[in-house]
Steps between C-alpha positions, in 0.01 A plus 500: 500500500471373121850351556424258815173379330675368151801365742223316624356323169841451420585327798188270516563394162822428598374263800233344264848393213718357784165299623443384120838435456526285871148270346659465174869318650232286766321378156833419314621316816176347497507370138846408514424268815180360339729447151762305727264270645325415160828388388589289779829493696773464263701206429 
């Protein structure tokens, strides 16, 4: 019984680092579309 309650930690951490890892490319998107339009549209 041990054995199906770590699997468990393990795989809710796992959920929790592809969730962190899913925000974290939205915010770089994010910044890098924010960074574009400060520039302007290139000429």
């Amino acid at each position: 019984m041990g054995i199906w309650l770590e699997l468990g930690v393990f795989l809710l951490v796992f959920v929790f680092a592809i969730h962190q890892f899913h925000d974290l490319k939205k915010e770089k998107r994010k910044r890098e579309a924010a960074r574009q339009q400060a520039s302007g549209p290139p000429q």
